[in-house]
mmCIF file of the N, C-alpha and C atoms, coordinates in Angstrom:
data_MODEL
# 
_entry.id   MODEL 
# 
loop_
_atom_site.group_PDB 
_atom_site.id 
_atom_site.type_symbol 
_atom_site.label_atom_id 
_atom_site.label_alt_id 
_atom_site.label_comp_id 
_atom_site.label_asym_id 
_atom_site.label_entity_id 
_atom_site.label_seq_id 
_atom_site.pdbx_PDB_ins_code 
_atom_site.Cartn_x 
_atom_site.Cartn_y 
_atom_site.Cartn_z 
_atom_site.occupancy 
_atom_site.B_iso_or_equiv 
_atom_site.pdbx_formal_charge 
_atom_site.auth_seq_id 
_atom_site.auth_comp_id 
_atom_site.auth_asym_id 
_atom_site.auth_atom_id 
_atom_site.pdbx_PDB_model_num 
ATOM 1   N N  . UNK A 1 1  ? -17.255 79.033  -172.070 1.00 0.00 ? 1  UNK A N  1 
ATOM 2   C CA . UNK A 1 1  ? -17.275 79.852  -170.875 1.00 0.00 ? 1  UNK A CA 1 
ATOM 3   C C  . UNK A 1 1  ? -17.907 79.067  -169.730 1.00 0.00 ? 1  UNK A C  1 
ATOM 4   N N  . UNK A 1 2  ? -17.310 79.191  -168.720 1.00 0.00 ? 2  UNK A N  1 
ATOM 5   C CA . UNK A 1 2  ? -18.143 78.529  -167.325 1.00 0.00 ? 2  UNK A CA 1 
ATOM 6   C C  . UNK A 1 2  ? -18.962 78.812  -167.102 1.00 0.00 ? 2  UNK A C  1 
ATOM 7   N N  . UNK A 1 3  ? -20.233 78.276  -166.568 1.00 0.00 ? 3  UNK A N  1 
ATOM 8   C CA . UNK A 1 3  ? -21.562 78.289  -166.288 1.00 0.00 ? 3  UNK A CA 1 
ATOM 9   C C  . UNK A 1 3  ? -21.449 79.267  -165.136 1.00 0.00 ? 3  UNK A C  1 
ATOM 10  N N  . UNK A 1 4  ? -20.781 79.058  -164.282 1.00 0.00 ? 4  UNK A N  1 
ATOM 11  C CA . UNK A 1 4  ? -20.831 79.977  -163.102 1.00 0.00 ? 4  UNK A CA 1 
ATOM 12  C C  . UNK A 1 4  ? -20.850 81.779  -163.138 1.00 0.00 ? 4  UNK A C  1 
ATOM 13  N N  . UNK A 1 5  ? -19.465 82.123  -164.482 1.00 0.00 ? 5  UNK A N  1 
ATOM 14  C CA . UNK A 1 5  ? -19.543 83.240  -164.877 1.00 0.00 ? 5  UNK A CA 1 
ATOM 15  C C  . UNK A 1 5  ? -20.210 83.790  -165.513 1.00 0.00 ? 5  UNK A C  1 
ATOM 16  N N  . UNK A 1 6  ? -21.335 82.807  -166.186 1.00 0.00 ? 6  UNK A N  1 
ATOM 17  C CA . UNK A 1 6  ? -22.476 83.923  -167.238 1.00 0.00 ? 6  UNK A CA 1 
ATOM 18  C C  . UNK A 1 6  ? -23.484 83.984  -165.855 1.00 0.00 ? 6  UNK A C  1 
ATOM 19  N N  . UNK A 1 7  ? -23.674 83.711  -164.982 1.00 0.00 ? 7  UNK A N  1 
ATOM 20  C CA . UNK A 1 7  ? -24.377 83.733  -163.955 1.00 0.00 ? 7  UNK A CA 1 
ATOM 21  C C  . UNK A 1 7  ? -24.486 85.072  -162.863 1.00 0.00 ? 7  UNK A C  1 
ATOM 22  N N  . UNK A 1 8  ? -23.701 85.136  -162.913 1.00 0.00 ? 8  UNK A N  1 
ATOM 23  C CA . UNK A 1 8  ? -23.269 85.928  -161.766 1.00 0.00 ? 8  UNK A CA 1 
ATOM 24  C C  . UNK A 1 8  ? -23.706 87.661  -162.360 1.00 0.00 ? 8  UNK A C  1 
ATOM 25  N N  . UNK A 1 9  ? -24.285 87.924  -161.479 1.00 0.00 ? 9  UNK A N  1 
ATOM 26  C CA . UNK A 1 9  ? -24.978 89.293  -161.733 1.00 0.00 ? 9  UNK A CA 1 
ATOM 27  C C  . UNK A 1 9  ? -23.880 90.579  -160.904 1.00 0.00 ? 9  UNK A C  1 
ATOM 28  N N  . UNK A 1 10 ? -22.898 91.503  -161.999 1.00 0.00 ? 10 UNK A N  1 
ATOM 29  C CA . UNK A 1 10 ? -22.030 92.443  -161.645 1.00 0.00 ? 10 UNK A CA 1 
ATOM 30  C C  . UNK A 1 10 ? -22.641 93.235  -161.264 1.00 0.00 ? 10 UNK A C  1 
ATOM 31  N N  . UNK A 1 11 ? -22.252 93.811  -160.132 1.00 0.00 ? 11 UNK A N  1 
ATOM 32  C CA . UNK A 1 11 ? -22.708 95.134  -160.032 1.00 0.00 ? 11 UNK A CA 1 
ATOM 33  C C  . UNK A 1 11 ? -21.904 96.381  -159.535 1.00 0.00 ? 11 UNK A C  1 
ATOM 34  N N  . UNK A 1 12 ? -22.405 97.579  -160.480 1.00 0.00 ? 12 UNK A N  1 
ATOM 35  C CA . UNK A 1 12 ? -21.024 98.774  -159.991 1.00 0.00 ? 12 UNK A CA 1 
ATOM 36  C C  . UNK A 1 12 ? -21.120 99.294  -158.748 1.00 0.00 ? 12 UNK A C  1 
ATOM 37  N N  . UNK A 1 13 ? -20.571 100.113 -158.641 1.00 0.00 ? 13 UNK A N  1 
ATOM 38  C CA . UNK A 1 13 ? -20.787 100.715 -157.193 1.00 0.00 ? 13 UNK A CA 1 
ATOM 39  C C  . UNK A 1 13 ? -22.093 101.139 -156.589 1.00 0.00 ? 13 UNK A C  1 
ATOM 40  N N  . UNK A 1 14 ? -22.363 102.161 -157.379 1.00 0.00 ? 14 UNK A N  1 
ATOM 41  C CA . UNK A 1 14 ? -23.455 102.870 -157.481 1.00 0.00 ? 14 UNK A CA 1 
ATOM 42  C C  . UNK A 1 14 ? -25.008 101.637 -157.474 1.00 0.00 ? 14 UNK A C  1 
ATOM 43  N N  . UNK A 1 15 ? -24.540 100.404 -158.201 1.00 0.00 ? 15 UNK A N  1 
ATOM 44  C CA . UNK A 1 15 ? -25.586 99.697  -158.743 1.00 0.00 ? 15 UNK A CA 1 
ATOM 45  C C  . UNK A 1 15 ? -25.769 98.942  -156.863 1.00 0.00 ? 15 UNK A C  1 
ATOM 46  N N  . UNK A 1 16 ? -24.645 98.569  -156.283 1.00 0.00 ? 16 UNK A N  1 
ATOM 47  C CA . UNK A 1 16 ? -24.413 97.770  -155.410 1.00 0.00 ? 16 UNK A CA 1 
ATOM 48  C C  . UNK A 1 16 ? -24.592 98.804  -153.916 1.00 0.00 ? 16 UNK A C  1 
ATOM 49  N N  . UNK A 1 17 ? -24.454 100.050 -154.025 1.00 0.00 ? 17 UNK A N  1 
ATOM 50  C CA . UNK A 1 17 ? -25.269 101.070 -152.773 1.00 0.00 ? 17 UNK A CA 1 
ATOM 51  C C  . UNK A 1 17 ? -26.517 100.850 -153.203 1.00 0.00 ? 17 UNK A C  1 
ATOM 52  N N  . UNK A 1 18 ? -27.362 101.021 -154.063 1.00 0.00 ? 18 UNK A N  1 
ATOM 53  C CA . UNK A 1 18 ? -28.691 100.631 -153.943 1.00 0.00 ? 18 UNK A CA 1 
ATOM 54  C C  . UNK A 1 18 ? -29.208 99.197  -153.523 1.00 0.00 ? 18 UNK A C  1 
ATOM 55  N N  . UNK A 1 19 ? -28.706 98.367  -154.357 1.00 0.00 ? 19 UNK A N  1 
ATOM 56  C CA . UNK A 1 19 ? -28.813 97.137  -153.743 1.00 0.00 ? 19 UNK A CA 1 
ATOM 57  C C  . UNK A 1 19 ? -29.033 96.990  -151.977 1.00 0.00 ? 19 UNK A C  1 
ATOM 58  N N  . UNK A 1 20 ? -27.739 97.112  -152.094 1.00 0.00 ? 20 UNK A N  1 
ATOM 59  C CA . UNK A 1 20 ? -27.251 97.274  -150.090 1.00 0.00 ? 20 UNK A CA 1 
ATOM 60  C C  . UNK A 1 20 ? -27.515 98.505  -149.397 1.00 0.00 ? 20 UNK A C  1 
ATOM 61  N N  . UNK A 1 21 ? -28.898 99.521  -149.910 1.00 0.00 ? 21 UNK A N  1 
ATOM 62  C CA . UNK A 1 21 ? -29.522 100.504 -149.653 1.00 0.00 ? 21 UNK A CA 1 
ATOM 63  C C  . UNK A 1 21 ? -28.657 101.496 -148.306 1.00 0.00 ? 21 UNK A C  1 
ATOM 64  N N  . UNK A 1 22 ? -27.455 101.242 -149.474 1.00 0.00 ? 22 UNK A N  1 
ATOM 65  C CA . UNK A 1 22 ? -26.550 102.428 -148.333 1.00 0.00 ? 22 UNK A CA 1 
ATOM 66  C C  . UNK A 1 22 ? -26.097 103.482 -149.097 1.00 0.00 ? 22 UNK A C  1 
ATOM 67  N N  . UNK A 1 23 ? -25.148 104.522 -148.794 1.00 0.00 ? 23 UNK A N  1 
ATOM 68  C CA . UNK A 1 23 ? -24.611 105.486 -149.327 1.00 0.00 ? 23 UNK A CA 1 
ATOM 69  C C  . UNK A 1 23 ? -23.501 105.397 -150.403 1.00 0.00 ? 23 UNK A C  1 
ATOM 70  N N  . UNK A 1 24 ? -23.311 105.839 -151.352 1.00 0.00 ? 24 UNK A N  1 
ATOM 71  C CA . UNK A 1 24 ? -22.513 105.000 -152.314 1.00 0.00 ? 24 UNK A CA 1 
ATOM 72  C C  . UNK A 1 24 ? -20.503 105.210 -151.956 1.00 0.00 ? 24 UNK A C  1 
ATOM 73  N N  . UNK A 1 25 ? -20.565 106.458 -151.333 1.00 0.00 ? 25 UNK A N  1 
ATOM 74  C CA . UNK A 1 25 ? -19.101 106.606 -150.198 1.00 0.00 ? 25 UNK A CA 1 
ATOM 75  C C  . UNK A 1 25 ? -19.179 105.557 -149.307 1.00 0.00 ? 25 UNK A C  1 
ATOM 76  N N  . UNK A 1 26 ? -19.893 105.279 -148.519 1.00 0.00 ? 26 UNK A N  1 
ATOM 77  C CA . UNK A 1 26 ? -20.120 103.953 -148.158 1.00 0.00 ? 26 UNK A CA 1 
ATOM 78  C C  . UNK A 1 26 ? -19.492 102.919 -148.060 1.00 0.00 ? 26 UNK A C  1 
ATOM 79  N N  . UNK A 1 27 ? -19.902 102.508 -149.414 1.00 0.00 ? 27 UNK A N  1 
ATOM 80  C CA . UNK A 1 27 ? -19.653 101.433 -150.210 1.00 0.00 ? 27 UNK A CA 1 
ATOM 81  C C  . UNK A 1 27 ? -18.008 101.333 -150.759 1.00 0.00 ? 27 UNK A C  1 
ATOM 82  N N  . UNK A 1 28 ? -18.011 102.446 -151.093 1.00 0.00 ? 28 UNK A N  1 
ATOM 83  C CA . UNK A 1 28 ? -16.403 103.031 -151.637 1.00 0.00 ? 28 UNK A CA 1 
ATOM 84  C C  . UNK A 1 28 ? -15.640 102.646 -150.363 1.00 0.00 ? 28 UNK A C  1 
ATOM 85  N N  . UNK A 1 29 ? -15.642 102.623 -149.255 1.00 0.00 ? 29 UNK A N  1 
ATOM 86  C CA . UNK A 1 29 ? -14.882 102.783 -147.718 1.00 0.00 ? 29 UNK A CA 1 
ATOM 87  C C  . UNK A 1 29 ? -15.125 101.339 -147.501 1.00 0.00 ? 29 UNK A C  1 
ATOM 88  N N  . UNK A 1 30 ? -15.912 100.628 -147.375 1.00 0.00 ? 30 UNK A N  1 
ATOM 89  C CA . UNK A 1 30 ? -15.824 99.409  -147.036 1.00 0.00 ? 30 UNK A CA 1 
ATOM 90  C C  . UNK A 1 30 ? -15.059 98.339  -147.772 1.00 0.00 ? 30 UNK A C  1 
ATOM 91  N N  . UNK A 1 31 ? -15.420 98.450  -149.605 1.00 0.00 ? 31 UNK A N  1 
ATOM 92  C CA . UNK A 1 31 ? -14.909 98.515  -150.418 1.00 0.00 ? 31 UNK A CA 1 
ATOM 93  C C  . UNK A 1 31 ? -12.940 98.401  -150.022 1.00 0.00 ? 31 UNK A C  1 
ATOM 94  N N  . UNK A 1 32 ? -12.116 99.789  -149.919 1.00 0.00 ? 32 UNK A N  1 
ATOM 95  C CA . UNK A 1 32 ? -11.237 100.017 -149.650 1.00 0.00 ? 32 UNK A CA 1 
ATOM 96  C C  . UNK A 1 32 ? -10.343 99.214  -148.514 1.00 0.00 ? 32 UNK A C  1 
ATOM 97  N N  . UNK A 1 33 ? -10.744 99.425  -147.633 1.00 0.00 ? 33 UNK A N  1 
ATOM 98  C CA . UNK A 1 33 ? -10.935 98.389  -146.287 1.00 0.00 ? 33 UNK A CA 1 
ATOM 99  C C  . UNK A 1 33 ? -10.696 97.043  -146.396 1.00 0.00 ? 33 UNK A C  1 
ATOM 100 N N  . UNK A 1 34 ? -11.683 96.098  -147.454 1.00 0.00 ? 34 UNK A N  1 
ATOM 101 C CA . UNK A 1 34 ? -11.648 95.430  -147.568 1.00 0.00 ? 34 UNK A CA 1 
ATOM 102 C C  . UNK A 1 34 ? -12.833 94.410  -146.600 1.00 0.00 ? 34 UNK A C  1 
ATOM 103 N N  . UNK A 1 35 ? -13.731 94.948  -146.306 1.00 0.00 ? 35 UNK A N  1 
ATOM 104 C CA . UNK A 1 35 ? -14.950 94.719  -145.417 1.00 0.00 ? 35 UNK A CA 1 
ATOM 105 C C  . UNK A 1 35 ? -15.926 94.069  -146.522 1.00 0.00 ? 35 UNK A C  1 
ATOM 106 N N  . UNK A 1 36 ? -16.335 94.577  -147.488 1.00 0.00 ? 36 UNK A N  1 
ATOM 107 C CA . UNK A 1 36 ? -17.062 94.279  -148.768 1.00 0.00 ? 36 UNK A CA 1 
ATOM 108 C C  . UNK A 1 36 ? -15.944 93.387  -149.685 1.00 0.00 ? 36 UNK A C  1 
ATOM 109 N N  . UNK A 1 37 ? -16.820 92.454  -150.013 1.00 0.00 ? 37 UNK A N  1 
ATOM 110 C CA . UNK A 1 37 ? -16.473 91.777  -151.244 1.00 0.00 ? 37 UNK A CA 1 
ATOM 111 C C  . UNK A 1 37 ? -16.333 92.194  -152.322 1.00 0.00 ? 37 UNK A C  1 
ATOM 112 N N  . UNK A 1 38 ? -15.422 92.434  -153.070 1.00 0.00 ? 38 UNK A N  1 
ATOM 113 C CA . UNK A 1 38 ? -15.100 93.116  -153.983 1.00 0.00 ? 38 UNK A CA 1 
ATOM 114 C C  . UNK A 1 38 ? -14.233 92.279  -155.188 1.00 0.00 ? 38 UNK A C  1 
ATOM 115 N N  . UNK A 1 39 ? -14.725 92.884  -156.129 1.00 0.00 ? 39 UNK A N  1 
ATOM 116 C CA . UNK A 1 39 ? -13.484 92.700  -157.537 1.00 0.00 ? 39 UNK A CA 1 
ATOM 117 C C  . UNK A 1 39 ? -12.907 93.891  -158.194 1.00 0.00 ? 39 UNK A C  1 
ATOM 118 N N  . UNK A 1 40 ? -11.588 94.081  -158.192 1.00 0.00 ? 40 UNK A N  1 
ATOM 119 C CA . UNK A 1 40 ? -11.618 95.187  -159.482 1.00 0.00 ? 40 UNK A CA 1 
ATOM 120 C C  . UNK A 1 40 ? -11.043 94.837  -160.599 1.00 0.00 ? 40 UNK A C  1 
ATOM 121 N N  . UNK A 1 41 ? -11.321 95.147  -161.336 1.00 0.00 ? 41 UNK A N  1 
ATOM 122 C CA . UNK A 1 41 ? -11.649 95.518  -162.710 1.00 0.00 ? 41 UNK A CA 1 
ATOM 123 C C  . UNK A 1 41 ? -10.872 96.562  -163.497 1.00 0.00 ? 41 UNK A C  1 
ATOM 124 N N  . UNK A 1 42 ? -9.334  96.361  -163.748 1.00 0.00 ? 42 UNK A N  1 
ATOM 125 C CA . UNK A 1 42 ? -9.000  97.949  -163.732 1.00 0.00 ? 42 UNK A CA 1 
ATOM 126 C C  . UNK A 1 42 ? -8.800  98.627  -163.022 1.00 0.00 ? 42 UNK A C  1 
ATOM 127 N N  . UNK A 1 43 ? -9.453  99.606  -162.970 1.00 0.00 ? 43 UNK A N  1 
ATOM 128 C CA . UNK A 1 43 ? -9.436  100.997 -162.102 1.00 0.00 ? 43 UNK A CA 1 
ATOM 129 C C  . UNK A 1 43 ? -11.250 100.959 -161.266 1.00 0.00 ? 43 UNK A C  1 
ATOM 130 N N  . UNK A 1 44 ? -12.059 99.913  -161.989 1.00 0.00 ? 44 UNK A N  1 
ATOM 131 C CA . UNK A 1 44 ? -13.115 100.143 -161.144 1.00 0.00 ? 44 UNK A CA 1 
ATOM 132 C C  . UNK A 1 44 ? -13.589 98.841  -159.971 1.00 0.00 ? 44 UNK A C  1 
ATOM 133 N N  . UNK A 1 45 ? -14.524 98.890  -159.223 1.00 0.00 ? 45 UNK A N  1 
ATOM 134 C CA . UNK A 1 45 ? -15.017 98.178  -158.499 1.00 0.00 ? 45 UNK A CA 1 
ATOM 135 C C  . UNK A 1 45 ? -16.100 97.545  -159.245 1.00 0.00 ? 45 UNK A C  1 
ATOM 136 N N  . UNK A 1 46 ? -15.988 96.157  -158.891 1.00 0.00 ? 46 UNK A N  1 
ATOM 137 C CA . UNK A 1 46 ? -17.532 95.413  -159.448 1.00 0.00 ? 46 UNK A CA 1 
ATOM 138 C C  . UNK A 1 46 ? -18.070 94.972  -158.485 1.00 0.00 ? 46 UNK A C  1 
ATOM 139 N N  . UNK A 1 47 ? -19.025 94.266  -158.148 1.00 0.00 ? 47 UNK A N  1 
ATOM 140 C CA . UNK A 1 47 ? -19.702 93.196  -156.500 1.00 0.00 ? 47 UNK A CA 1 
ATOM 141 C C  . UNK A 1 47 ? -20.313 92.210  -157.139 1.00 0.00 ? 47 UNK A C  1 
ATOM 142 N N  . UNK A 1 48 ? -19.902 91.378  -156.732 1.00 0.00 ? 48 UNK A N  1 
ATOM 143 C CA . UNK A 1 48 ? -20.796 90.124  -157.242 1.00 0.00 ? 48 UNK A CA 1 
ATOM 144 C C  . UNK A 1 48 ? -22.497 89.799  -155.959 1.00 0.00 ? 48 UNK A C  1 
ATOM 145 N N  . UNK A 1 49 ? -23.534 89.924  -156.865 1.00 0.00 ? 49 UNK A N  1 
ATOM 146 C CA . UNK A 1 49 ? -24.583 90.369  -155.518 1.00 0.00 ? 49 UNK A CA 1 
ATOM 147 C C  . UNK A 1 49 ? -24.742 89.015  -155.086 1.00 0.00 ? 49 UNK A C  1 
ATOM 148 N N  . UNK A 1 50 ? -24.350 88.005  -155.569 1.00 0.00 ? 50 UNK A N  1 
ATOM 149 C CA . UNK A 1 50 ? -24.452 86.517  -154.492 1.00 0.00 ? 50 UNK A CA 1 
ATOM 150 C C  . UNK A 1 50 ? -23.877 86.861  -153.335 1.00 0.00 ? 50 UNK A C  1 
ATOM 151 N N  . UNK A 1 51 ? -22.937 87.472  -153.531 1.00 0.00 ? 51 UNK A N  1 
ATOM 152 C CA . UNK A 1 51 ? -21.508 87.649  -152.437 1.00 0.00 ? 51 UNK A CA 1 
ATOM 153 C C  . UNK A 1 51 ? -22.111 88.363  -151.116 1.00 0.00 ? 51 UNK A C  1 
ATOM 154 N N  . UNK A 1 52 ? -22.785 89.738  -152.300 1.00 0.00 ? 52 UNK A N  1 
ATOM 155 C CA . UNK A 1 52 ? -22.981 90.715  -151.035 1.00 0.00 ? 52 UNK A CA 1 
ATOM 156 C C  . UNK A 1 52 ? -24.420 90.202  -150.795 1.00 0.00 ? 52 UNK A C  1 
ATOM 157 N N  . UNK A 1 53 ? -24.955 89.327  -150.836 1.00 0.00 ? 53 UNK A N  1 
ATOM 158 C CA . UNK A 1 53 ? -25.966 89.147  -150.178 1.00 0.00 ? 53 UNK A CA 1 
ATOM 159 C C  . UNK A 1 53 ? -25.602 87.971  -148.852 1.00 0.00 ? 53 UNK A C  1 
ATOM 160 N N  . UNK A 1 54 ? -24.660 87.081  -149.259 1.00 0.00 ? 54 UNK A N  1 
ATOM 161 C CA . UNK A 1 54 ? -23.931 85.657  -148.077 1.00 0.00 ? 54 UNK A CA 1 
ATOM 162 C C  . UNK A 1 54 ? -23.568 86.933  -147.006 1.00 0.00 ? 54 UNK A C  1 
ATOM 163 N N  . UNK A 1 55 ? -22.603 88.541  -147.982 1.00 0.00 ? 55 UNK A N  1 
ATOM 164 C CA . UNK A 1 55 ? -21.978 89.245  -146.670 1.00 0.00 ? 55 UNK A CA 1 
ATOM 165 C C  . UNK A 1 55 ? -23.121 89.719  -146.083 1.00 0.00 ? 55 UNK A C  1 
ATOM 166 N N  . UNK A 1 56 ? -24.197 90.627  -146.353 1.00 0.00 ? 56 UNK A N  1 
ATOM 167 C CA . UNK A 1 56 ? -25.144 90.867  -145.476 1.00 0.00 ? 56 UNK A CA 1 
ATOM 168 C C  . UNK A 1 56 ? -25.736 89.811  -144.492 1.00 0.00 ? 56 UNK A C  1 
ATOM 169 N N  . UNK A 1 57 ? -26.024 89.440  -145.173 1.00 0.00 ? 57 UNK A N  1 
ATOM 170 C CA . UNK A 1 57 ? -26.289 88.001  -143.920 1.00 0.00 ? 57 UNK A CA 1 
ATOM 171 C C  . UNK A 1 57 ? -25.339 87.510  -143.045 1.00 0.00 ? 57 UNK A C  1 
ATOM 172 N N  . UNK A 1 58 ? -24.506 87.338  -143.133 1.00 0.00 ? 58 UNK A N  1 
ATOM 173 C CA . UNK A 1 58 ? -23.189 86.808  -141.818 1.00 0.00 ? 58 UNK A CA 1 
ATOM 174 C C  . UNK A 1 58 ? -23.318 88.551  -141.346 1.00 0.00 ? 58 UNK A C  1 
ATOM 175 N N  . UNK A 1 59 ? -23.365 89.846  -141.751 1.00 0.00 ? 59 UNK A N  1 
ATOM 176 C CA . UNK A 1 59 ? -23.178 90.989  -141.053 1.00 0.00 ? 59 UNK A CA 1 
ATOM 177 C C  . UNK A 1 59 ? -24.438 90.842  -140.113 1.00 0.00 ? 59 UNK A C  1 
ATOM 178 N N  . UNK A 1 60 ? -25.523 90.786  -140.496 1.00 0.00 ? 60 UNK A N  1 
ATOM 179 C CA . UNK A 1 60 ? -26.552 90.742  -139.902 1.00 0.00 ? 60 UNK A CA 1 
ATOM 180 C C  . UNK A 1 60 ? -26.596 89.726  -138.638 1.00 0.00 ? 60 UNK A C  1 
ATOM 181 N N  . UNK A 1 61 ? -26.664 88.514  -138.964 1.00 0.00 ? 61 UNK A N  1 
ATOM 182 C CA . UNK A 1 61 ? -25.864 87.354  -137.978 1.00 0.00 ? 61 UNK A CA 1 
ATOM 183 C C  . UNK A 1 61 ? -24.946 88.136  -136.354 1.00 0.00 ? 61 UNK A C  1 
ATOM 184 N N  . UNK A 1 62 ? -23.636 88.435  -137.563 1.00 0.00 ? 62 UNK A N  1 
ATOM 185 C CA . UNK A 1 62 ? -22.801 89.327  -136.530 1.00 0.00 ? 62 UNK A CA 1 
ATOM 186 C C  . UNK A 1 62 ? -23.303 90.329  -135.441 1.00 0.00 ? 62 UNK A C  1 
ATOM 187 N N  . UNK A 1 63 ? -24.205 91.129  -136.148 1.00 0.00 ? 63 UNK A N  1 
ATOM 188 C CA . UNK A 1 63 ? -24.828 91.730  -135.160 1.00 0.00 ? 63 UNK A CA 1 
ATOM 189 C C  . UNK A 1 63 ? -25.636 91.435  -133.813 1.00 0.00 ? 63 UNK A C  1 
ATOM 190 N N  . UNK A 1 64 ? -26.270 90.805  -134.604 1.00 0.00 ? 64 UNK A N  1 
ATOM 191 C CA . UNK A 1 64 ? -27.430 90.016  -133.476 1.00 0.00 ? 64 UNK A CA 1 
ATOM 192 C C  . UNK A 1 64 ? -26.985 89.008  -132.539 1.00 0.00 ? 64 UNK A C  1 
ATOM 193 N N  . UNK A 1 65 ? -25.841 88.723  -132.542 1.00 0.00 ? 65 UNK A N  1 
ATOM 194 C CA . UNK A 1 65 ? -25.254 87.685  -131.919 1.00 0.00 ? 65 UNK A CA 1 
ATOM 195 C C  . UNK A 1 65 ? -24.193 88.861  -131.091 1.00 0.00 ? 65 UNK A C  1 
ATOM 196 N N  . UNK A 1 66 ? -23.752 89.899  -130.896 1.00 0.00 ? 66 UNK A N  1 
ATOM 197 C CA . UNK A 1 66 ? -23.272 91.134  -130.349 1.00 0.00 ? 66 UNK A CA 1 
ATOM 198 C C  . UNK A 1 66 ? -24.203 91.622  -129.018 1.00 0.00 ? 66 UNK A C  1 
ATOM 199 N N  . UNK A 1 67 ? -25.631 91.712  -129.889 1.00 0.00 ? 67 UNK A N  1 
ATOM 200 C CA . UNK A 1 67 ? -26.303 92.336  -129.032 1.00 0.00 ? 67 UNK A CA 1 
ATOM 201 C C  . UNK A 1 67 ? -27.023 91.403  -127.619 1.00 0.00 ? 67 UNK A C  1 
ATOM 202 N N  . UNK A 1 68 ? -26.802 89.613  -128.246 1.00 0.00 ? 68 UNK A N  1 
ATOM 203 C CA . UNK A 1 68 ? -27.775 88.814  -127.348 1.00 0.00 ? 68 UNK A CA 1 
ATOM 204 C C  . UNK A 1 68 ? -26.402 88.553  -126.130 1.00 0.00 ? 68 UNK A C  1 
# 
């Protein structure tokens, strides 16, 4: 197995609104959209939290660079 994939910390929806201390519909909508980094899995959503942590940060970025 690749080193990279035992690595990587999944997280469900629910696991990944707390993480990203938002609402878990939220998450589902951005998700959908295609705004959030996403995998599915089937029928469900996973997040890889490396991912959503690079996306918070370029979102955050984004912002602040909006407002200056």
């Amino acid at each position: 197995m690749k080193e990279g994939l035992m690595e990587t910390k999944w997280l469900t929806v629910i696991e990944a609104a707390q993480y990203l201390k938002m609402g878990r519909s939220t998450v589902y909508k951005l998700a959908q959209e295609g705004k959030l980094p996403t995998h599915k899995v089937g029928r469900q959503w996973r997040f890889d939290a490396k991912e959503l942590d690079r996306w918070l940060k370029s979102w955050k970025l984004a912002n602040l660079e909006e407002r200056s």
